[in-house]
C-alpha positions as MATLAB code, in Angstrom:
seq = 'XXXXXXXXXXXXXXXXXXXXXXXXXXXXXXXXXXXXXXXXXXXXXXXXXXXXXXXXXXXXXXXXXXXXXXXXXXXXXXXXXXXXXXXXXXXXXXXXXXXXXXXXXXXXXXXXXXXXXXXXXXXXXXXXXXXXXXXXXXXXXXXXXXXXXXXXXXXXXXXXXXXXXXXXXXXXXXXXXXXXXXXXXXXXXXXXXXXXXXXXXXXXXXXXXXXXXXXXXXXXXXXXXXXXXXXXXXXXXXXXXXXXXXXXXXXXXXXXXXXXXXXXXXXXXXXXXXXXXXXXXXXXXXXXXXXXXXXXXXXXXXXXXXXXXXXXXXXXXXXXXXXXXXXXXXXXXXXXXXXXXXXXXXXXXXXXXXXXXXXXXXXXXXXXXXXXXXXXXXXXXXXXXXXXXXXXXXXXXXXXXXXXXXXXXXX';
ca = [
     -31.549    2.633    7.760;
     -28.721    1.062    6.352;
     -24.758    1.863    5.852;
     -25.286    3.526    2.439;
     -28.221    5.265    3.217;
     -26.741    7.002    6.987;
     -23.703    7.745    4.173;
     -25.634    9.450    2.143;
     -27.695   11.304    4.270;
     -24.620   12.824    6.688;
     -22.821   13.823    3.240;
     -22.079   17.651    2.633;
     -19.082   18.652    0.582;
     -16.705   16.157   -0.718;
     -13.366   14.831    0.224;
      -9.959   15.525   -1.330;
      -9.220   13.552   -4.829;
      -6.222   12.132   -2.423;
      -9.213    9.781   -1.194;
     -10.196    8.673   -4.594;
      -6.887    8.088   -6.782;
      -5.300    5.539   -4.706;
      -2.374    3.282   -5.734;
      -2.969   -0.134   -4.599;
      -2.771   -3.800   -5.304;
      -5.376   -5.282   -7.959;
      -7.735   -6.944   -8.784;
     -10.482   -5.197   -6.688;
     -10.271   -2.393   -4.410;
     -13.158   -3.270   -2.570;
     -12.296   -6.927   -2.162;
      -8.709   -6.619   -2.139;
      -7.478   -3.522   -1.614;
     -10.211   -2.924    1.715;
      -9.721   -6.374    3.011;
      -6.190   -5.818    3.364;
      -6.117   -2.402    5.225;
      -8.836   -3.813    7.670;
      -6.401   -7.031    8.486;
      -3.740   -4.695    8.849;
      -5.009   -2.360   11.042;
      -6.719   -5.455   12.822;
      -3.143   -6.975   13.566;
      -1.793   -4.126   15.098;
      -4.982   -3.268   17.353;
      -3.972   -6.850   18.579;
      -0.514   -7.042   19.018;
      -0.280   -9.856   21.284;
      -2.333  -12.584   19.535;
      -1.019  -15.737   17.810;
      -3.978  -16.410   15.181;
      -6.580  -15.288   13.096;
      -9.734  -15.688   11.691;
     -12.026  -13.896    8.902;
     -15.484  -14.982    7.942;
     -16.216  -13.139    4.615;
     -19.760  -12.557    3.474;
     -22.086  -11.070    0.964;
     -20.239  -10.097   -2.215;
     -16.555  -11.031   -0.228;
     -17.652  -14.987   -0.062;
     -19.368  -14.868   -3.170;
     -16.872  -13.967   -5.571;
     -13.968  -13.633   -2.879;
     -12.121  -16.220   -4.380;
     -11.705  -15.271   -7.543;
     -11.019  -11.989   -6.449;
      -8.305  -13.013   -4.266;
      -9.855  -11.447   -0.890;
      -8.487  -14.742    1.715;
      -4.880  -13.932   -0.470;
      -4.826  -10.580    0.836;
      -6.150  -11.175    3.977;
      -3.467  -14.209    5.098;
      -0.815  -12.396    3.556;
      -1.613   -9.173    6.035;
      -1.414  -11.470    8.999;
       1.819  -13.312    8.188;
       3.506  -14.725    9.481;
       0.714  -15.809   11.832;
      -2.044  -18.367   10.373;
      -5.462  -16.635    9.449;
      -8.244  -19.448    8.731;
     -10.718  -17.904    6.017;
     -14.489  -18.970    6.727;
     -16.831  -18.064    3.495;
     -20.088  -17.525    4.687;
     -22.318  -17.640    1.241;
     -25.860  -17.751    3.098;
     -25.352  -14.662    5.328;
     -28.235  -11.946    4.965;
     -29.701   -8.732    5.630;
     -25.937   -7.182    5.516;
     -25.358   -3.701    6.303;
     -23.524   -3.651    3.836;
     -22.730   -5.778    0.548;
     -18.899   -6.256    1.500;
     -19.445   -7.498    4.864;
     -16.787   -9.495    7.014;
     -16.029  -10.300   10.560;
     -12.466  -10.734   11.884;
     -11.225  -12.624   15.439;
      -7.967  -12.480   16.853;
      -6.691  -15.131   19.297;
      -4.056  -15.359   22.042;
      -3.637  -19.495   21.959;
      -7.376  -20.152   22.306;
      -8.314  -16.923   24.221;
     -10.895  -15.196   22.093;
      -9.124  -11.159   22.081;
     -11.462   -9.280   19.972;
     -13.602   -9.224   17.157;
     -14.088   -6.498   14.576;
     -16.923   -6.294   12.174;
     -16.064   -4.409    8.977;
     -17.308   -3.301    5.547;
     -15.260   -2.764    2.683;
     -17.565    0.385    0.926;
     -15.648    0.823   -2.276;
     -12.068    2.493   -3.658;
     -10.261    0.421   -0.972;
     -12.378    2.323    1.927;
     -13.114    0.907    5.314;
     -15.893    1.219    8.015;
     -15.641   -1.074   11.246;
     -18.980   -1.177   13.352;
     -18.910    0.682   16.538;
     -16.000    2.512   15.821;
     -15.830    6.461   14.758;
     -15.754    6.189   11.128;
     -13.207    7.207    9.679;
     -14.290   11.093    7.970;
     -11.895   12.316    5.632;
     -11.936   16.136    5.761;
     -14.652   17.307    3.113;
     -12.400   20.396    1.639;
     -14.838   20.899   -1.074;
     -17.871   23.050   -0.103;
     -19.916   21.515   -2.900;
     -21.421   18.674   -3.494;
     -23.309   18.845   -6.914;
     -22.170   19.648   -9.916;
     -24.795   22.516  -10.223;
     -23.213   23.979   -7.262;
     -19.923   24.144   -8.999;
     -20.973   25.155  -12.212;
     -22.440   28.592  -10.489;
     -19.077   28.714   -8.523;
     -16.820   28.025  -11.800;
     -19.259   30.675  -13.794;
     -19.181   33.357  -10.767;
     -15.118   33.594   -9.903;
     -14.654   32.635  -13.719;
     -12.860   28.939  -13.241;
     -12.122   26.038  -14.901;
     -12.820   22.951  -13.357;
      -8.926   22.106  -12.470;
      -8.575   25.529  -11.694;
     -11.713   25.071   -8.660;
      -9.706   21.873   -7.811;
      -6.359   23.531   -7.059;
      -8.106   26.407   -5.500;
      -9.374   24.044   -2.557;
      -6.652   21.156   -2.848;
      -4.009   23.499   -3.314;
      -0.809   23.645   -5.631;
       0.613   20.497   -4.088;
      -2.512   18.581   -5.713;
      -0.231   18.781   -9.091;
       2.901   16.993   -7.278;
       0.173   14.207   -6.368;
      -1.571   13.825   -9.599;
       2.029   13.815  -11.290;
       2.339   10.675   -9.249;
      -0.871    9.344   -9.887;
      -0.294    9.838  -14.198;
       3.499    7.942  -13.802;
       2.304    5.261  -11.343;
      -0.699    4.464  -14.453;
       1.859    5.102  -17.288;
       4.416    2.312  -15.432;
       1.089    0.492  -14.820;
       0.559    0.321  -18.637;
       4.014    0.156  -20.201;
       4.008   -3.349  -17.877;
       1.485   -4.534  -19.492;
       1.913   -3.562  -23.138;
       4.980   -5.729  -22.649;
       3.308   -8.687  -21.074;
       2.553  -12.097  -22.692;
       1.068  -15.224  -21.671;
      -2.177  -16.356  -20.191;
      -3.811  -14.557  -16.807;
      -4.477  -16.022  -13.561;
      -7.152  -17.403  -12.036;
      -7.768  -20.638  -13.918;
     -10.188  -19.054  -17.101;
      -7.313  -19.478  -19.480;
      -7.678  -15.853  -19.908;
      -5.466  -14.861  -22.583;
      -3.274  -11.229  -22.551;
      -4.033   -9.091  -25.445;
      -3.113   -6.066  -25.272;
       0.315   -6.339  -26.316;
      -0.976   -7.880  -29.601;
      -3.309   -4.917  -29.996;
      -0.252   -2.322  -29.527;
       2.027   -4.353  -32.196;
      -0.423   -4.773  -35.379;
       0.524   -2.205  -37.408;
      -1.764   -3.272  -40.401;
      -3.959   -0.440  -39.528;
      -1.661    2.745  -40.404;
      -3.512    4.651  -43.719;
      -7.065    3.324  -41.303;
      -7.336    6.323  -39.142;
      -9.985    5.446  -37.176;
      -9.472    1.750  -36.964;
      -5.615    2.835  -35.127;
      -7.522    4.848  -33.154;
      -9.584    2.233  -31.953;
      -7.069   -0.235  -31.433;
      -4.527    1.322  -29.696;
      -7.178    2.993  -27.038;
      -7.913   -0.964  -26.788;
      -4.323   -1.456  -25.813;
      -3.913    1.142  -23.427;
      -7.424   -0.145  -21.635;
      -6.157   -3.801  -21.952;
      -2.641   -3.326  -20.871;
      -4.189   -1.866  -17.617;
      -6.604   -4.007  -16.802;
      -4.246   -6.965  -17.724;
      -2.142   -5.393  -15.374;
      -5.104   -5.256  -12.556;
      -6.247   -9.046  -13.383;
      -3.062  -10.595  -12.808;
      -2.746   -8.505   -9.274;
      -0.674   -5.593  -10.459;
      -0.592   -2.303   -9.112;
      -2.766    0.039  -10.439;
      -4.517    3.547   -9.767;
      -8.136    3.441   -8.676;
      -9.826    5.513  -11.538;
     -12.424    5.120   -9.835;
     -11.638    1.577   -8.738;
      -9.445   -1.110   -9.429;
     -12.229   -3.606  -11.763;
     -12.304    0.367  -14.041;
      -8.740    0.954  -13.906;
      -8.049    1.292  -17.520;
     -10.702    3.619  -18.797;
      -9.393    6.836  -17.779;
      -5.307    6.026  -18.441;
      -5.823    4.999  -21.654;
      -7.992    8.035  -23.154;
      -5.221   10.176  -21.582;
      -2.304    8.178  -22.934;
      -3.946    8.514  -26.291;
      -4.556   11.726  -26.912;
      -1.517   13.402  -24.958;
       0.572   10.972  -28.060;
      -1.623   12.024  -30.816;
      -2.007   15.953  -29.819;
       1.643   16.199  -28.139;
      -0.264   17.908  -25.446;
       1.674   18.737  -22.237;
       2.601   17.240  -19.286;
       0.072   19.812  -17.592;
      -2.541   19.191  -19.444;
      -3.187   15.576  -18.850;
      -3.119   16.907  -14.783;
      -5.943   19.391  -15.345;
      -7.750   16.505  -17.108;
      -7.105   14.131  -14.005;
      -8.157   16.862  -11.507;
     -11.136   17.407  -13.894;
     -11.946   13.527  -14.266;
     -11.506   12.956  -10.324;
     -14.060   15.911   -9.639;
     -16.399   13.689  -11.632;
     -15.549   10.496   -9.543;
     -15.760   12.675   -6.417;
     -19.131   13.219   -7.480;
     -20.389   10.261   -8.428;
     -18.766    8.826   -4.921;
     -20.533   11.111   -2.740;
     -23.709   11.186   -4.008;
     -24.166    7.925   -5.576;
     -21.622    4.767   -5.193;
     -18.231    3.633   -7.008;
     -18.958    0.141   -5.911;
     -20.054   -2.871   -7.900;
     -21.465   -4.675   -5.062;
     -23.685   -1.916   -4.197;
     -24.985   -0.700   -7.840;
     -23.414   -2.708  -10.541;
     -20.751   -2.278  -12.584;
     -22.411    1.026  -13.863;
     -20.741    2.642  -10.788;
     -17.845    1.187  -11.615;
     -16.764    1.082  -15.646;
     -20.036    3.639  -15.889;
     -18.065    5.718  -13.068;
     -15.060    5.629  -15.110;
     -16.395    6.321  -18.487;
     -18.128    9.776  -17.000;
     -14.467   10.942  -15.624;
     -12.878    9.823  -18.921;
     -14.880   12.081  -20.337;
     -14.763   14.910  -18.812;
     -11.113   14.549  -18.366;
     -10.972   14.306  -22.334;
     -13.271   17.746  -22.426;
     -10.973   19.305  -20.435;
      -8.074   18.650  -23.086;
      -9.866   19.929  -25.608;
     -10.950   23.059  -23.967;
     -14.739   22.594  -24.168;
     -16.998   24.433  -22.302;
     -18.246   23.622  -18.494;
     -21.616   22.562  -20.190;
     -20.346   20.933  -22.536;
     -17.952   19.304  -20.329;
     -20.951   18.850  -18.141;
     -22.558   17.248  -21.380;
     -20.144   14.399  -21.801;
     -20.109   13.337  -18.243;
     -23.337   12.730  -18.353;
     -23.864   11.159  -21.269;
     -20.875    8.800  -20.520;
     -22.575    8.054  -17.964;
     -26.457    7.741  -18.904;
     -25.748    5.354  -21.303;
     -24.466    2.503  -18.420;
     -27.191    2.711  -16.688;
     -28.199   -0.603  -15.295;
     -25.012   -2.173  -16.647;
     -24.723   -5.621  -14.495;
     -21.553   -6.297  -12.464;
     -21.621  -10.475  -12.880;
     -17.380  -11.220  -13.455;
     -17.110  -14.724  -14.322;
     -15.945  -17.272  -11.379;
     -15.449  -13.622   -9.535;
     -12.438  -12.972  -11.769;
     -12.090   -9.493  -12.885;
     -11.864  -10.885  -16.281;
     -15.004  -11.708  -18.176;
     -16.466   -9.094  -18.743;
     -14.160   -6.643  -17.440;
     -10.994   -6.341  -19.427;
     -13.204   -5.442  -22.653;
     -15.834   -3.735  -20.619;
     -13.210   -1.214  -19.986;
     -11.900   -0.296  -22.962;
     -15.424   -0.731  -24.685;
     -16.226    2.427  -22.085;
     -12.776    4.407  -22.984;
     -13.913    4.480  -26.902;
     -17.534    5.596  -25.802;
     -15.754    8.290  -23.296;
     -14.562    9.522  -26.863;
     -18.105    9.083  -28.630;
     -19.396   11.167  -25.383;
     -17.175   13.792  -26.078;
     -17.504   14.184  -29.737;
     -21.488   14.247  -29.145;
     -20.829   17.664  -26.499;
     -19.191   19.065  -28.675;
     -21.875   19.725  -31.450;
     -24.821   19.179  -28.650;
     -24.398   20.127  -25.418;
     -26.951   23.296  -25.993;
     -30.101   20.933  -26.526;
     -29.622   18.715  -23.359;
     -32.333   17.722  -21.168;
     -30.755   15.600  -18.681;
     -27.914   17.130  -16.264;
     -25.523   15.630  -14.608;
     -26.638   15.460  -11.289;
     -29.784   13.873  -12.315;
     -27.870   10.937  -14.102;
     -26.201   10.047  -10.974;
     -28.973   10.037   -8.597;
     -31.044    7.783  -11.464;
     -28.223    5.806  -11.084;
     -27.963    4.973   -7.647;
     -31.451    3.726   -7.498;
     -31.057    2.037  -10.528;
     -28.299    0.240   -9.092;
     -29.918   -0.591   -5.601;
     -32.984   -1.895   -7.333;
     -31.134   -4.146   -8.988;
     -31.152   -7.746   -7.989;
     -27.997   -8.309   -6.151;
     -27.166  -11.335   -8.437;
     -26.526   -8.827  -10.469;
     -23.946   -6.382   -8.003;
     -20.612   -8.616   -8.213;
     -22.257  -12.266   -6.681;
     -21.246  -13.967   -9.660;
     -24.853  -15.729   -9.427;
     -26.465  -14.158  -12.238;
     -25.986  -13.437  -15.645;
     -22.529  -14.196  -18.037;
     -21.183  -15.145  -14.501;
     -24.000  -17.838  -13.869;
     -24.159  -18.931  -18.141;
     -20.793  -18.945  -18.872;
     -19.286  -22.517  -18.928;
];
């Protein structure tokens, strides 16, 4: 059995939505964000060595470059040395995100860890007690919550403060201005990304054409653009950013939000009960399914982030919980076997226009429940197991390796 699977089978419940909106540094919480916290927590397990060492493998030496991984790693260990080792060939991984770290005293071997970066900045080491958030929510299906919701007569925020508790809106307050500062950086921002793809910003050219005004739909378009592109900008050039559910989707959720809280004038406490409503979603998808592109493609991640836009746009307009229901899972049915393949492992191409392709079909999605959600067939719950297979059936040149597809044409 491997690391996903034991994961799986062990769940019950899920964890707070503290575990999945995290504020971190992009462009990848699993490559990045992950590495990191394992060197630091490495460093200070061995306080008395002199020098370091990290072989990276699986989807951390294949792309780990471009996703700045051996950055993060030597920049945890500083001011000591850390020589980075990418180990391309390694197989039969327990997991995707696989590395091995050594600390050294001189030339006195001190300890070794082996860990795996599992997705949303998350960290397992082998052989140690694996680190189990408290699962505060009794359920772990959406069915389960529906029936809940229908029986005590709840919203879906209001089932989310009811086991987080009331300080879950001081925390998702910080979570809407850390992607709002996130954004209005880079809305602002001009000049050519990082990385070495000549990767041009756009999204403050998106926000200032104003050729569009008597075009209602066209504005709407291009301004939910923006927002997705002034986020992920933000992410590619190793901003910080909220994990919505992960850094490489960052910009799906905060720009559906931003755009219809400006267009309705809705308040402040509305766009939490739509973040509390999204991260249920993520929760969801995390638990019983992956948020990881090395494990199931990028449908777990943009896919992921689509389904929580979604339903966080539902909530805002007051649908029902079916319908609600309804656009999650068409959001997210309609990424299934979406490829993770970033070019040169940047989160670049495809990603900045993957994610705000997925915030203007979060808005389809919803638009669809509304007039449809009585003649479904497929529920939520089913979408998200059909994706995890999906996604482990894929070829893993196709889970963030950069060896297939537009990463492997692309010239």
């Amino acid at each position: 059995m491997d690391l996903t699977e034991e994961k799986r089978e062990k769940a019950r419940g899920m964890e707070s939505l503290t575990e999945l909106y995290r504020a971190g540094v992009g462009p990848s919480s699993s490559h990045t964000m992950g590495p990191a916290k394992a060197a630091a927590l490495f460093r200070a397990a061995h306080p008395e060595a002199t020098g370091f060492r990290a072989v990276l493998m699986g989807s951390l030496a294949k792309t780990g470059r471009g996703h700045r991984t051996d950055w993060c790693i030597r920049r945890a260990f500083e001011p000591f040395l850390c020589e980075i080792k990418f180990d391309e060939n390694a197989s039969d991984l327990p997991h995707p995100n696989t590395m091995l770290l050594f600390a050294y005293r001189d030339t006195r071997l001190l300890g070794t860890w082996e860990v795996y970066s599992v997705g949303g900045g998350s960290i397992v080491v082998k052989g140690q007690p694996v680190y189990q958030p408290a699962r505060i929510y009794p359920h772990d299906s959406f069915a389960e919550i529906a029936a809940f919701c229908r029986e005590k007569d709840l919203r879906l925020w209001q089932y989310a403060e009811l086991f987080e508790g009331k300080g879950l809106w001081d925390f998702l307050d910080r979570v809407w201005k850390q992607m709002l500062a996130t954004m209005e950086k880079g809305l602002a921002a001009e000049g050519v990304l990082p990385g070495g793809l000549g990767v041009q910003r756009k999204a403050k050219i998106l926000f200032d054409h104003h050729n569009d005004r008597e075009h209602i739909e066209t504005r709407e378009n291009r301004l939910i653009c923006a927002y997705a592109f002034a986020v992920s900008e933000e992410n590619a050039a190793g901003g910080t950013v909220v994990t919505a559910p992960t850094c490489g989707s960052c910009g799906v959720l905060p720009a559906v939000l931003r755009y219809v809280k400006d267009k309705r004038a809705i308040e402040e406490a509305d766009v939490l009960h739509a973040l509390a409503t999204a991260g249920l979603i993520g929760n969801l998808i995390k638990t019983n399914a992956s948020i990881s592109g090395a494990e199931c493609g990028c449908q777990a991640e943009v896919g992921s982030a689509c389904s929580m836009a979604a339903a966080g746009l539902a909530e805002i307009f007051g649908l029902k919980l079916d319908q609600i229901e309804y656009a999650a899972e068409v959001a997210l049915e309609h990424h299934l076997g979406l490829t993770c393949d970033p070019v040169r492992g940047l989160v670049q191409i495809p990603c900045i226009e993957r994610n705000a392709v997925a915030a203007m079909r979060a808005m389809n999605a919803v638009n669809l429940a509304t007039f449809l959600s009585d003649s479904r067939k497929v529920s939520f719950d089913l979408v998200v197991q059909t994706m995890y297979e999906t996604g482990r059936d894929l070829s893993r040149r196709y889970r963030e390796t950069s060896e297939g597809g537009l990463a492997k044409l692309y010239s």
